[in-house]
N, C-alpha and C positions, 0 to 999 in steps of 0.2 A: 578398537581400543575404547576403553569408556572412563570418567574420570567424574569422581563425586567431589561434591563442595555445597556447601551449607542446605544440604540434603537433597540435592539435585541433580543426579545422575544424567550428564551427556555422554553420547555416544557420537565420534568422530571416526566416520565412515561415508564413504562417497554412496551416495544412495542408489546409482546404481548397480551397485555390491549385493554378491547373495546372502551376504552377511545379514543386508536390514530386513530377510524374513526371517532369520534364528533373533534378532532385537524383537522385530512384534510380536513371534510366538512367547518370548520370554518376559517381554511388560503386561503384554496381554490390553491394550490401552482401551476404553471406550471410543476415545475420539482420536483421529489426529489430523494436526494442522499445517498445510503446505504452503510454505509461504508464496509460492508463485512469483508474481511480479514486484516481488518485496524480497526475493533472496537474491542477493549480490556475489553468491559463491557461482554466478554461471556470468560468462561473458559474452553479449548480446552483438559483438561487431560481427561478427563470423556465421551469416544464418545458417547454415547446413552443420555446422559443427555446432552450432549454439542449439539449434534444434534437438539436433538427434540425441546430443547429452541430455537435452534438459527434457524430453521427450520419454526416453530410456528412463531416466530417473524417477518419471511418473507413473509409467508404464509397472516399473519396479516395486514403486509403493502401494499402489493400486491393484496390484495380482495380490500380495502378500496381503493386505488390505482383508481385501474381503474372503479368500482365502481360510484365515485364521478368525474370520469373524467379529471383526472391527463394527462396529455400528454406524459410524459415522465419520466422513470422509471429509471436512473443510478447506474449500480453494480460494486462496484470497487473488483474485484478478484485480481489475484498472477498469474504470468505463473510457481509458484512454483504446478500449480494442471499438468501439463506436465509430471510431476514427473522425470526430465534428463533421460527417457530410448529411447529419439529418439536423433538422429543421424544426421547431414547436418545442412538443415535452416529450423527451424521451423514454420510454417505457421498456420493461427486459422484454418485449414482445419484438422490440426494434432488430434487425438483421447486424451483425457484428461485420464491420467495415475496419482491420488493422489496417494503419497505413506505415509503421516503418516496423523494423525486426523485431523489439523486443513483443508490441503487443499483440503482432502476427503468431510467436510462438506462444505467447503467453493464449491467444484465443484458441490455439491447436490445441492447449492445455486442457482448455473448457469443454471442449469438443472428447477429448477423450473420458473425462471425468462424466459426463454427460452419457455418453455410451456405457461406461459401466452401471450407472445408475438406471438407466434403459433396458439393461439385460437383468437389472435385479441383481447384480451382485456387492451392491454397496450403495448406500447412501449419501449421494455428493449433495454439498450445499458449496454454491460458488457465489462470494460475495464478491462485486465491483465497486470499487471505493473510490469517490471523488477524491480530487488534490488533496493531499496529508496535510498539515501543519501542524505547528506546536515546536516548544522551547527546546532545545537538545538537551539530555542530563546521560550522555555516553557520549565521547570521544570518537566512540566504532559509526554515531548514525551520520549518515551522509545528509549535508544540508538539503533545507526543503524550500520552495521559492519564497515563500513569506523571509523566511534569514534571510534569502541571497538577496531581495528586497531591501529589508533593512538596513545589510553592511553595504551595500550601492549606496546607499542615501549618506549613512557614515563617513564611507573613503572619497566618494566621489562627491558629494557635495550637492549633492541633486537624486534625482528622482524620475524615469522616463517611463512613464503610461503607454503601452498599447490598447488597441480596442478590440483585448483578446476577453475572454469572462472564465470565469471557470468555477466548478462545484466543489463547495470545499465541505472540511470535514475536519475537524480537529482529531489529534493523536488521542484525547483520554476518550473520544467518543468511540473512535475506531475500534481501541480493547476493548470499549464494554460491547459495542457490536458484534466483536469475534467470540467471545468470553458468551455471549446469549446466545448466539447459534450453538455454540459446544454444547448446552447443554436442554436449551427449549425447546420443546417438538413441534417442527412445523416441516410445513413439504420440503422435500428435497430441491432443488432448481437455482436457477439464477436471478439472483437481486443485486440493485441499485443499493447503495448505500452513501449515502452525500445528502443535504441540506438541500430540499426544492429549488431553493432561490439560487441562481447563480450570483457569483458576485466578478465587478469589473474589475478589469487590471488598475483603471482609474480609480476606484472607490478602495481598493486595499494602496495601493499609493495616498490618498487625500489621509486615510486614518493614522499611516507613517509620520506623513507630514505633520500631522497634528502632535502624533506624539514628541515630534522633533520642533516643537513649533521654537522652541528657545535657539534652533540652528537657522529656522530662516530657508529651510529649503525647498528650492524649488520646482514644480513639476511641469518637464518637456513633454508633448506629445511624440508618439510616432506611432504614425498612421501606415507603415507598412504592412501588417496583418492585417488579412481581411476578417470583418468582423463578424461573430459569431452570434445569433440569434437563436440559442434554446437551451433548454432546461433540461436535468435528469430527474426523472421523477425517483424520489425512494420510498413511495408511500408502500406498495408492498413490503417492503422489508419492516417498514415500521408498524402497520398491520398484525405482519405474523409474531413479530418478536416485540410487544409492546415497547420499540423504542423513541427516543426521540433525543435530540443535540441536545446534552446541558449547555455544550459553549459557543457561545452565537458568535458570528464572526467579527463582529467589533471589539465585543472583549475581547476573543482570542487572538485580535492579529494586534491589540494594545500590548496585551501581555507579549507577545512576541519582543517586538521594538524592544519594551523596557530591559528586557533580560538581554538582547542583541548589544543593545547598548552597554550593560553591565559588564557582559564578555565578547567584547568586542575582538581584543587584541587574540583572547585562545578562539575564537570563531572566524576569526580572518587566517589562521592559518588552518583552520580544517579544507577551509576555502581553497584555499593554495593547492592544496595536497587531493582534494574530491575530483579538478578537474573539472572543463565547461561544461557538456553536456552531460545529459541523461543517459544514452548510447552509451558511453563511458565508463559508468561507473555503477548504477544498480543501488540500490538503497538496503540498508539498515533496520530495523523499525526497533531501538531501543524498550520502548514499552513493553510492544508486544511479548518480548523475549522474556523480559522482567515478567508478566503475567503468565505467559506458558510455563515457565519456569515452575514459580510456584504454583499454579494453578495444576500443572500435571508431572508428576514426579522425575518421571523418566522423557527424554527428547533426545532424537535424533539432531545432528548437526543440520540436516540439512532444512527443518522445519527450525526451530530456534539455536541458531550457529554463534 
């Protein structure tokens, strides 16, 4: 079944249906894009049932794919499949270490996409993308930890620091990274795509605090996580694809706060309703969807749902 609205034809079909190879012979697409470790239509508690869906699903796209003559293939992954057991600057030379479900299947992902481009029958580009952030502007996107940050500081009155780090990467930099690979020619393969610098759980806590300075809040340590000593490099990505972060992570985790703060009251109940972990519940990526959208006419549910 497919359903047009302001000239955007979706198709809502389980992708792995024989269906979505009569959709690609019939859009005929250049590109297309799988959301991977960003489609919250698969549920990640179940590995063997999570897998083989989301496996099938891939398998499904990827025959029709190159098949019909697709040029290009985009996988968006996590550098959460790294699994933090290396050390220094991480490079895509680095061996993929998943340590729970979802980035276990999500690197099976990589692996397949990687085999087809191996045999010549399609062009996979798999991008890994540090920590997401950015303001919410859909109801559909599932919080990201800078929010879950901010409304902690809001409800609870404080602020508790681990000495975890992480690479982050703002939401409008993400689209224009996915948005250049669609269409700049560069090798097929896997890149990094995140900001050099890590940044600490301490230093995006202090910039909260700042923004809240009128509340007074204060920041606990805890020191249960052990602590994390290295970087992702994304200089290849930024190489091939002349890119680079317009929004550095102090503005963008300012501008968070202030909007968190504004919608505090409809963000605490997104909150409610998302559910504590990751495991759980699968992300969203509002933008992306908004930019696939109008960026490519026709889309499957299962790439922008």
């Amino acid at each position: 079944m497919n359903t047009a609205r302001n000239g955007v034809v979706t198709y809502n079909i389980d992708l792995d249906d024989e269906y979505v190879r009569v959709v690609v012979q019939s859009v005929k697409p250049d590109t297309i894009i799988f959301l991977g470790a960003y489609d919250d239509g698969h549920s990640w508690q179940d590995y063997h049932r999570a897998s083989a869906k989301y496996i099938s699903a891939l398998t499904n796209i990827l025959v029709s794919a190159s098949d019909l003559g697709v040029k290009k293939f985009i996988y968006l992954s996590t550098i959460n499949v790294y699994g933090f057991k290396n050390f220094g600057v991480v490079t895509e030379d680095f061996p993929a270490a998943p340590s729970n479900v979802k980035s276990i299947i999500v690197s099976q992902g990589e692996r397949l996409c990687m085999e087809f481009t191996q045999n010549g029958k399609i062009d996979a580009t798999i991008l890994r993308f540090g920590q997401i952030y950015g303001d919410i502007k859909s109801q559909n996107l599932q919080l990201d930890y800078v929010i879950k940050k901010c409304l902690d500081a809001l409800t609870d009155g404080k602020l508790i620091a681990n000495n975890q780090s992480f690479p982050l990467i703002h939401m409008n930099d993400a689209v224009i990274a996915v948005y250049k690979s669609s269409y700049l020619d560069a090798p097929s393969g896997i890149y990094n795509v995140c900001d050099d610098a890590t940044v600490t759980d301490e230093e995006i806590c202090g910039i909260i605090s700042e923004c809240y300075a009128d509340l007074n809040i204060p920041i606990e340590r805890d020191q249960r996580f052990v602590a994390q000593d290295y970087s992702i490099s994304g200089e290849k990505f930024n190489k091939s694809y002349s890119f680079f972060q317009k929004v550095k992570f102090k503005e963008g985790i300012a501008a968070v706060a202030a909007y968190v703060r504004e919608n505090q009251a409809k963000l605490s109940q997104l909150k409610d309703k998302a559910g504590d972990t990751e495991e759980e519940k699968g992300r969203r990526w509002a933008a992306l969807r908004y930019l696939g959208k109008k960026a490519i006419p026709y889309t499957l549910s299962g790439y922008f749902p």
